[in-house]
C-alpha positions as CSV (number, residue, x, y, z in Angstrom):
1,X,-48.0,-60.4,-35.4
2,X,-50.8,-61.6,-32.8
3,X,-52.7,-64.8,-31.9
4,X,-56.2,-65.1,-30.8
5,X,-57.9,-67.8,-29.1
6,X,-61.7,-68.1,-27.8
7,X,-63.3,-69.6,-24.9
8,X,-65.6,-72.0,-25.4
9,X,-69.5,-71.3,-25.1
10,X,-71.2,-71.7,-21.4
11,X,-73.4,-74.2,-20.8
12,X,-76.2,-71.3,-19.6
13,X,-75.9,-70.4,-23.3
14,X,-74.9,-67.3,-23.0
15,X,-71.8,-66.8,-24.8
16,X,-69.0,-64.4,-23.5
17,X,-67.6,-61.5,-25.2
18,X,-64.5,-62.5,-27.0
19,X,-60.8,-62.1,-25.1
20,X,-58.1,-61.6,-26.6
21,X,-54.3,-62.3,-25.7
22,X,-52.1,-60.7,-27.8
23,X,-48.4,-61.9,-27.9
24,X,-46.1,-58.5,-29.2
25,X,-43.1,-59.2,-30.9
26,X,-41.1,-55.5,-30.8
27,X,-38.4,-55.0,-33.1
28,X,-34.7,-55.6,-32.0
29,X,-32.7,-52.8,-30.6
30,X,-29.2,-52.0,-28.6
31,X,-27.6,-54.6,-28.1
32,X,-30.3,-57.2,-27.8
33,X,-29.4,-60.1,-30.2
34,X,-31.8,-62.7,-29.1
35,X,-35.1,-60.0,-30.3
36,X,-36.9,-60.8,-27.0
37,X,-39.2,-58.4,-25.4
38,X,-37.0,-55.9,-22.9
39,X,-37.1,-56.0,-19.2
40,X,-38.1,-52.6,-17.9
41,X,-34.3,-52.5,-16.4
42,X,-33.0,-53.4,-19.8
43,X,-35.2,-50.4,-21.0
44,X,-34.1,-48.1,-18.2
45,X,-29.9,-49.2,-19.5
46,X,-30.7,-48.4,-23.1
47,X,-32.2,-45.1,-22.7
48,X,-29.7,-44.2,-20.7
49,X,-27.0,-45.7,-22.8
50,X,-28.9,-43.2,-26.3
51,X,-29.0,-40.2,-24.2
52,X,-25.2,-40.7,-23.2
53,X,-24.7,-41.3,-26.9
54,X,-26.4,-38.3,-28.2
55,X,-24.6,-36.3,-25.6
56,X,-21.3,-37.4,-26.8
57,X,-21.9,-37.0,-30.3
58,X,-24.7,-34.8,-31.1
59,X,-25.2,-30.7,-31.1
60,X,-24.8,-30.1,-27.4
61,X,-21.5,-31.5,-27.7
62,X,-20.3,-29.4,-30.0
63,X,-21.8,-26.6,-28.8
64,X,-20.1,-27.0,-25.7
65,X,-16.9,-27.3,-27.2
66,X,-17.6,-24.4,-29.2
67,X,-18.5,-22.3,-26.0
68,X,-15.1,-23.8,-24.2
69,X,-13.1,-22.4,-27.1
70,X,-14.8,-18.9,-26.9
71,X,-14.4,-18.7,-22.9
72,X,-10.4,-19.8,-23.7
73,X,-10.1,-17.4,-26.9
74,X,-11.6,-14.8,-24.0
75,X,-9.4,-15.5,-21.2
76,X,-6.7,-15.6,-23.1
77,X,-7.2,-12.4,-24.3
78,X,-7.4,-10.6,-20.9
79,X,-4.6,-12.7,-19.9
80,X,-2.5,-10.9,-22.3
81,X,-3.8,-7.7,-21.8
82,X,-3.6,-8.0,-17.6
83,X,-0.1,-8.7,-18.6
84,X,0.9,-5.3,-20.2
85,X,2.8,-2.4,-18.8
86,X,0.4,0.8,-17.5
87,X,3.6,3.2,-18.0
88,X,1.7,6.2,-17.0
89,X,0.8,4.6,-13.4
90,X,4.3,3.6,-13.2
91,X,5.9,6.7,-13.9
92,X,2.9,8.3,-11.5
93,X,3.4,6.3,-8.5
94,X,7.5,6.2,-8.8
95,X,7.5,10.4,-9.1
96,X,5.0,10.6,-6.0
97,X,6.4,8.5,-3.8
98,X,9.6,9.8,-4.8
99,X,8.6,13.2,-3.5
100,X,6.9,12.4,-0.5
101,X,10.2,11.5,0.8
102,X,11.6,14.4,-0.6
103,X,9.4,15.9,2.0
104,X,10.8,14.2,4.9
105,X,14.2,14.9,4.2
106,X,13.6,18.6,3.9
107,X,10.8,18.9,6.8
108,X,13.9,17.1,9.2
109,X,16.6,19.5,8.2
110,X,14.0,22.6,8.9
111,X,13.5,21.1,12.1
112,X,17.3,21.2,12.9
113,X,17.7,24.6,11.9
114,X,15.0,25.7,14.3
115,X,17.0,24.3,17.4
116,X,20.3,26.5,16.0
117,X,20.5,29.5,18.4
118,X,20.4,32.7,16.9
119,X,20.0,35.9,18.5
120,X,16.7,36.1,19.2
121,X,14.3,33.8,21.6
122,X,13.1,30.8,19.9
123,X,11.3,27.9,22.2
124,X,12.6,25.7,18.8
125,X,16.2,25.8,20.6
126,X,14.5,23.1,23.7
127,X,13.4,20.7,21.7
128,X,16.1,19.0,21.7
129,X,16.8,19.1,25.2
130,X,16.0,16.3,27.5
131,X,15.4,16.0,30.9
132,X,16.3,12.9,33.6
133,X,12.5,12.7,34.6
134,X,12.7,9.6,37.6
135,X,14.9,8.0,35.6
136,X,13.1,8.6,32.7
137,X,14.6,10.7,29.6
138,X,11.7,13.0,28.8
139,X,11.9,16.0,26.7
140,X,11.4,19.2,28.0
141,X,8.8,20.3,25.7
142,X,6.4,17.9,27.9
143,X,7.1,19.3,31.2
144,X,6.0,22.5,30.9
145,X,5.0,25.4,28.8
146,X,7.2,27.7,27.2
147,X,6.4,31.5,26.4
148,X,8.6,34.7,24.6
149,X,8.1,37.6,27.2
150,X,10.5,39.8,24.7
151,X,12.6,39.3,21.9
152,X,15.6,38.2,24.1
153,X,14.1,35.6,27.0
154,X,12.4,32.4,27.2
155,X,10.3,31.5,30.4
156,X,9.8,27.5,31.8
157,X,7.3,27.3,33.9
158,X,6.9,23.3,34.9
159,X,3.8,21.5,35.1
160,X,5.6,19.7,38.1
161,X,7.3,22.1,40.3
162,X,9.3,19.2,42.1
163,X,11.1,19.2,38.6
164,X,12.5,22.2,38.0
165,X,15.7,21.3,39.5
166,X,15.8,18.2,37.2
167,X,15.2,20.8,33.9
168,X,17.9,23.2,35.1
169,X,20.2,20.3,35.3
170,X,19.9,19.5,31.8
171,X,19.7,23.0,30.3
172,X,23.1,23.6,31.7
173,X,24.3,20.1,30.3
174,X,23.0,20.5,26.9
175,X,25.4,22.5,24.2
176,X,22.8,25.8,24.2
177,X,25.4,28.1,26.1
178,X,22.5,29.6,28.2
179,X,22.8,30.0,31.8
180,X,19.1,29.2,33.7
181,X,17.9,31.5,36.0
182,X,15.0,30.1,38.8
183,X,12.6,31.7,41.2
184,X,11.4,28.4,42.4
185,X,8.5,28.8,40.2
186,X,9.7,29.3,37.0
187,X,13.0,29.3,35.1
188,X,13.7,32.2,32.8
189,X,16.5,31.9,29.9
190,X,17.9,35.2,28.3
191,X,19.9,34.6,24.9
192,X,23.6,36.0,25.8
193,X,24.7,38.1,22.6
194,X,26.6,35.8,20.5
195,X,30.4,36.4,19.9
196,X,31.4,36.0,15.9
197,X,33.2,32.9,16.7
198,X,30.1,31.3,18.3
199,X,28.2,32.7,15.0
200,X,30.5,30.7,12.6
201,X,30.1,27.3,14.7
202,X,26.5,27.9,14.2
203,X,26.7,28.6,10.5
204,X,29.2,25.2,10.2
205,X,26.3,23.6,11.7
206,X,23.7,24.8,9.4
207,X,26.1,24.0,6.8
208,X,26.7,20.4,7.8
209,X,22.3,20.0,8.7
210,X,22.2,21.0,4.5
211,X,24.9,18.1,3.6
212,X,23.2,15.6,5.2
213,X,19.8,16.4,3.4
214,X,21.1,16.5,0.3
215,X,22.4,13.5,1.0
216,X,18.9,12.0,2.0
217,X,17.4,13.2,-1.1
218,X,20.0,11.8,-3.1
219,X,19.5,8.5,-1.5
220,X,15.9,8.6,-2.5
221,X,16.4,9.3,-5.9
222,X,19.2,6.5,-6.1
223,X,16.2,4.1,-4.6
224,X,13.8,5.6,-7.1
225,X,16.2,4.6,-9.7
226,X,16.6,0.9,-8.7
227,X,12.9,0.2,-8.8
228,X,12.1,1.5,-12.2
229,X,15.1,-0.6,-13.9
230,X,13.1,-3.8,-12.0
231,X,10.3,-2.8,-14.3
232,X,10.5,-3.6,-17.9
233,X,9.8,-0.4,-19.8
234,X,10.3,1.1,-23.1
235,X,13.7,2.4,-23.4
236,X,11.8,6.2,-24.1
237,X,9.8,5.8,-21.5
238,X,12.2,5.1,-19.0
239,X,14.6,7.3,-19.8
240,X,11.9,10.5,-20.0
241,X,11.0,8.7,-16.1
242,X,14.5,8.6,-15.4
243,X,14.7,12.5,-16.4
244,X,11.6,13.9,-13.9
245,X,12.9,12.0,-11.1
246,X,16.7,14.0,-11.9
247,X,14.7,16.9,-11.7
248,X,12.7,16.4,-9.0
249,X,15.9,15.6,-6.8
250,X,17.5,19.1,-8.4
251,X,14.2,21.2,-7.4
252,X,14.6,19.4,-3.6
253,X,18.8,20.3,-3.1
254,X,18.1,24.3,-4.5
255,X,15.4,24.2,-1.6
256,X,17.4,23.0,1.1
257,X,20.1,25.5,-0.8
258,X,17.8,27.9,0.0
259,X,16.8,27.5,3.2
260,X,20.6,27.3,4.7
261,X,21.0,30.6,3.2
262,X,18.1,32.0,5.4
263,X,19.4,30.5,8.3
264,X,23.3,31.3,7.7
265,X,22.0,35.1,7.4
266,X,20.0,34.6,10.6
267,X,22.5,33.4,12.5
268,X,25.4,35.5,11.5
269,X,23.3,39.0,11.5
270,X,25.0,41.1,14.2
């Protein structure tokens, strides 16, 4: 509802266009019981008071809810499936690691049977030989080359000439039964002809080198063992794991079988 009121007339006559001040009344809203006009902070409060409002109540709400649940339903769906057992990468990984150590074991006994003297020259027989270097053990591999002239010597010749005194010295200190020969140049090693009893040490030897791998490789299946009972797995599964890593370790103990019975014929061929 509005009110007018009009000026009075000039007194040149000419009368003014009519002005009008219009009073508004505006309908009652949030929280305004005394239905007076709102301040423009009042306004500001309200509409920020319907929006929160809305927000709470209306579609976006439960949209958002609805979108939470899905994310939630989601997750918890991977969750579950992160949590399961990959049996095939188990029994993979346990089975290869299992034989790379397999490896070892067998690649250190080969090496021990290459410093066994046999009959014929082998430069294998120095590496374990080491040599008092300035105080310094140092193995003899790394002071000088080694050659085969024939099938029954082994020449030394020194990178350092001032130590071929100091390799003598431990050739004839180390358990090879060899007596060095120098020219002040080089030092020349011929294999003596073994007597049988010196052949049946050896072969005791080669025997004991073949223990003590099996040994290894049993220790790595027993550790193989351990860490697939830490591992919750079908009682099938784990036993058919259980099975390839038995038979791995057999396949491993007929090789190092195998390869002491090569080297017991070696060294106890006449």
């Amino acid at each position: 509802m509005s009110l007018t009121r009009k000026l009075a007339v000039p007194a040149n006559g000419l009368q003014a266009a009519p002005v009008a001040k219009s009073l508004v009344f505006r309908p009652c809203s949030i929280r305004n019981t005394t239905c007076r006009p709102f301040a423009p902070v009042e306004q500001r409060d309200a509409s920020r008071a319907l929006v929160l409002l809305f927000a709470k109540g209306g579609k976006g709400g439960k949209g958002g809810k609805g979108e939470a649940a899905v994310k939630e339903e989601k997750g918890g769906k991977g969750a579950a499936a992160a949590g399961g057992v990959d049996v095939q990468k188990i029994a993979a990984d346990a089975k290869k690691d299992a034989d790379e150590r397999m490896k070892k074991c067998l690649a250190v006994v080969g090496d021990g049977f290459n410093t066994i003297r046999t009959g014929r020259a082998n430069p294998a027989i120095l590496d374990k030989v080491m040599v008092d270097y300035y105080g310094a053990p140092t193995p003899l591999k790394q002071m000088g080359t080694v050659t085969v002239p024939d099938a029954s010597t082994l020449m030394i010749t020194p990178f350092d000439r001032a130590s071929l005194r100091d390799i003598e010295r431990a050739i004839q200190e180390s358990d090879l039964g060899i007596n060095p020969n120098s020219d002040g140049e080089r030092i020349r090693l011929i294999m003596p002809p073994m007597t049988q009893e010196r052949r049946k040490d050896l072969a005791k030897q080669v025997s004991k080198m073949t223990e003590d791998g099996k040994v290894a490789v049993r220790n790595v299946r027993k550790d193989a063992m351990k860490k697939v009972d830490k591992v919750e797995l079908p009682k099938d599964d784990k036993k058919s794991l259980e099975d390839d890593i038995q038979k791995l370790t057999d396949s491993y103990v007929k090789k190092l079988e195998d390869m002491a019975k090569t080297k017991t014929d070696e060294v106890m061929k006449l």
